[in-house]
C-alpha positions as CSV (number, residue, x, y, z in Angstrom):
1,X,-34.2,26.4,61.0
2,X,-35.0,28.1,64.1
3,X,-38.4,29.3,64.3
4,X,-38.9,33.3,65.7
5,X,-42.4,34.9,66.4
6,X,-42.2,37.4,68.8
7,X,-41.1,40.5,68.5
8,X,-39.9,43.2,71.6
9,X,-40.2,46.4,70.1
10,X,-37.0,48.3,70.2
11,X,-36.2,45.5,73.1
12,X,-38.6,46.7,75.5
13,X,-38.3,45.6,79.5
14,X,-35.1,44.4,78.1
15,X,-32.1,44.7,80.6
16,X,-29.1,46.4,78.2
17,X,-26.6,43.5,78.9
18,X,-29.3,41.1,77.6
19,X,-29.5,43.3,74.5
20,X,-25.5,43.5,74.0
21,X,-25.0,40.1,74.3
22,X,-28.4,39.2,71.9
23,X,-26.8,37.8,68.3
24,X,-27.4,40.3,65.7
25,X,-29.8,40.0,61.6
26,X,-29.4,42.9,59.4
27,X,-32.5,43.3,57.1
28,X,-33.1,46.0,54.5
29,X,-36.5,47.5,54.7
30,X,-38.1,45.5,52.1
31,X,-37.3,42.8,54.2
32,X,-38.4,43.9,57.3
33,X,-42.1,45.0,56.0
34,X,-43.2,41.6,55.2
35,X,-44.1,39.2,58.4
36,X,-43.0,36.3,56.9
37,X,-39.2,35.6,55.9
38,X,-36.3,33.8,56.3
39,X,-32.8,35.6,57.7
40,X,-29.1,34.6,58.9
41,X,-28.0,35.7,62.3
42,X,-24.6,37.0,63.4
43,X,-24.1,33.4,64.5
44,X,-25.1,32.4,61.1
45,X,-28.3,30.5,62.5
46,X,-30.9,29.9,59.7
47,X,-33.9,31.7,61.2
48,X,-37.6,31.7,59.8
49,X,-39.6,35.1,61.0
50,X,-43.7,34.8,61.6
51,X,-45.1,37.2,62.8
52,X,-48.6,38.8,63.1
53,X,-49.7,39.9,59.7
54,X,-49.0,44.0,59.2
55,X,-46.5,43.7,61.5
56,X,-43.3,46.2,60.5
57,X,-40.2,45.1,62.1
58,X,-38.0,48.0,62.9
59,X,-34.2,48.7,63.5
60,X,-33.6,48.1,67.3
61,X,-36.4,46.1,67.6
62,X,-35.9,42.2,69.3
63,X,-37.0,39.0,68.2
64,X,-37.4,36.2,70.4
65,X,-36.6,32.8,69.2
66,X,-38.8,29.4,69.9
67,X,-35.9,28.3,72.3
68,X,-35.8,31.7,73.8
69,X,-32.5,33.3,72.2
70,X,-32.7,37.1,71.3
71,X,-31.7,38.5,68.0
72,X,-31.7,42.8,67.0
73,X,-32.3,43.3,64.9
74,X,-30.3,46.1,62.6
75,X,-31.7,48.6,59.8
76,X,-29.5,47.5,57.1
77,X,-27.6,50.2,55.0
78,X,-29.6,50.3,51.5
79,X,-29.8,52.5,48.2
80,X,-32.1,55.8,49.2
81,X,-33.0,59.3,47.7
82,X,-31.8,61.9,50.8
83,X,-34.6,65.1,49.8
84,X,-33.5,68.6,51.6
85,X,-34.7,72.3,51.0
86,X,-32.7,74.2,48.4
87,X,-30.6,76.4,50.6
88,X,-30.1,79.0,47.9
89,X,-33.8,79.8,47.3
90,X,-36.1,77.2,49.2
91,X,-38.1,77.4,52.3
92,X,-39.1,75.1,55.2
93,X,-42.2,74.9,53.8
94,X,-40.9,73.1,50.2
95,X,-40.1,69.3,52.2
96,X,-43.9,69.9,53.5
97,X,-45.3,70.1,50.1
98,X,-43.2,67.1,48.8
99,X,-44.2,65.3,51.5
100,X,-48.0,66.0,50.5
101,X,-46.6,65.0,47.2
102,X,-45.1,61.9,47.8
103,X,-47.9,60.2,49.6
104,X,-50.2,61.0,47.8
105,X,-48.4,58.6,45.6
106,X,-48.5,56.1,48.3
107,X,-44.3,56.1,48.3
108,X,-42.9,54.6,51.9
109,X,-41.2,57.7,53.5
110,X,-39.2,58.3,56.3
111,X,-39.4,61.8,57.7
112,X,-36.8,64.1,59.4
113,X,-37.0,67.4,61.0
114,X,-34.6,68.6,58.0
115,X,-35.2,66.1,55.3
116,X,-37.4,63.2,54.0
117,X,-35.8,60.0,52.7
118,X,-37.3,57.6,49.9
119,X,-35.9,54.5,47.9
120,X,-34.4,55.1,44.8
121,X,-36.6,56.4,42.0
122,X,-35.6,58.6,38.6
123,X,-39.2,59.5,37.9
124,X,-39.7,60.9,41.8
125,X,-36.0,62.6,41.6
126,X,-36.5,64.3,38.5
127,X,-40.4,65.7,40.0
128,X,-38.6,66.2,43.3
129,X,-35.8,68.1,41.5
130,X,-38.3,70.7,39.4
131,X,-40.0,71.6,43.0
132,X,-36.8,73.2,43.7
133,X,-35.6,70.5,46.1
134,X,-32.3,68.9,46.5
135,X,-31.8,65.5,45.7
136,X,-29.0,63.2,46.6
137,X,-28.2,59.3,46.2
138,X,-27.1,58.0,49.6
139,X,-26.7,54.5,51.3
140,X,-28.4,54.8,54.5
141,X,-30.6,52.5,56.9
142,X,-34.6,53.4,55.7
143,X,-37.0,53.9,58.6
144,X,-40.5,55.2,57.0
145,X,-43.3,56.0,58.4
146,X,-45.7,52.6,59.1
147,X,-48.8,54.2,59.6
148,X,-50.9,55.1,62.3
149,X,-53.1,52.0,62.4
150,X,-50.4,49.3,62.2
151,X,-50.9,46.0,63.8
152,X,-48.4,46.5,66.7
153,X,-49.2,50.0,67.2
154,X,-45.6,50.5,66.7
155,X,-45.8,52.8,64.0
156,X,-43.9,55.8,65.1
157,X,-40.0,56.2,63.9
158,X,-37.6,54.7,66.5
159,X,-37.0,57.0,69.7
160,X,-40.7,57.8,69.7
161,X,-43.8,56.8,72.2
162,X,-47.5,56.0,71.5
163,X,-50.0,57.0,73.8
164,X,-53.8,57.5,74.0
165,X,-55.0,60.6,72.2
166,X,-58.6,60.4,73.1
167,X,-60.0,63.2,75.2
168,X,-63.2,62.4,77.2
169,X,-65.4,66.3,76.2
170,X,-66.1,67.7,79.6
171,X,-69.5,67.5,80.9
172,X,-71.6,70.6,81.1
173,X,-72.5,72.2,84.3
174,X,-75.8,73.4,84.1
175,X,-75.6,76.4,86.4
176,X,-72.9,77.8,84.6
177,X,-75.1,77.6,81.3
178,X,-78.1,79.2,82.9
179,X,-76.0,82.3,84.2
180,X,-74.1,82.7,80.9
181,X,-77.5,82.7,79.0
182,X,-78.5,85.4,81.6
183,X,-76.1,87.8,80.9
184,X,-76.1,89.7,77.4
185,X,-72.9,89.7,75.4
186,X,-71.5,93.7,74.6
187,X,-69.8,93.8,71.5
188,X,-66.9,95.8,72.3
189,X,-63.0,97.0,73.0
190,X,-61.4,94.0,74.9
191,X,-64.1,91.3,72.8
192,X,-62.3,88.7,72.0
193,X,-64.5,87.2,68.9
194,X,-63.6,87.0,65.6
195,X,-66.1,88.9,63.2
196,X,-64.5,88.5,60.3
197,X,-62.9,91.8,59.3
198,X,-61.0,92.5,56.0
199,X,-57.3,93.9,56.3
């Protein structure tokens, strides 16, 4: 069995021809959320995956193998529930609320500017369904959101980029303070503060 523990996400720094000639593992998405499993390669190598625990192994991602060989991996095609607006009488705003819905309910979901995807569940369809939404059974690959705290910090949706969010508050110039305390504020035309008035 050959062992693999590294993983390129989507095959990172990775010249394309090195990618097109990497051997190929398709795993389903139950597969690819656990960090420890056993797959076949297109070459039909035996391999056994350990990786770092929390670690969500995507579609286009690359493993490396102990004797250096690459394998990408491939979102395989599974059962899922494909959730869109009603186009009769929904609105944009209907996937938002089953979103809120379905997570609240912890369900893995994969989210798309026009619809949401889940695995296959009667009970979610049929509470799905009476919100007005569309259901429909598909076979598709199943990319949901990991989280924002995963382990590889490789939790966006393929395609996407992380990058540092936190913003340094800018220090306070004290002269600028002084004079704005100095001058009184007019309430006025042209005032720009809310004061809370009822329409």
């Amino acid at each position: 069995m050959l062992q693999t523990s590294k993983l390129m996400p989507q095959g990172a720094g990775l010249a394309p021809v090195l990618l097109k000639r990497a051997a190929t593992v398709e795993l389903d998405w139950d597969v690819r959320q656990k960090s420890r499993f056993d797959a076949s390669d297109s070459q039909g190598r035996q391999l056994g995956i350990f990786l770092p625990r929390g670690t969500l192994v995507r579609g286009g991602d690359v493993l490396v193998a102990e004797d250096g060989s690459l394998i990408r991996v491939i979102a395989a095609p599974q059962p899922v529930l494909v959730i869109t607006a009603c186009t009769q009488h929904g609105r944009p705003f209907d996937l938002t609320r089953a979103a809120y819905h379905l997570g609240n309910r912890h369900v893995p979901i994969e989210l798309k500017p026009d619809h949401l995807k889940i695995e296959p569940d009667h009970v979610l369809a049929d509470m799905l369904r009476a919100m007005h939404l569309t259901v429909r059974e598909a076979t598709e690959a199943f990319e949901p959101e990991g989280g924002a705290y995963s382990v590889t910090g490789h939790s966006h949706a393929a395609g996407e980029h992380g990058h540092d969010h936190a913003h340094a508050a800018p220090k306070p110039n004290p002269a600028t303070i002084t004079i704005a305390a100095a001058v009184p504020h007019v309430h006025g035309p042209g005032c720009s503060h809310d004061h809370g008035h009822k329409h």
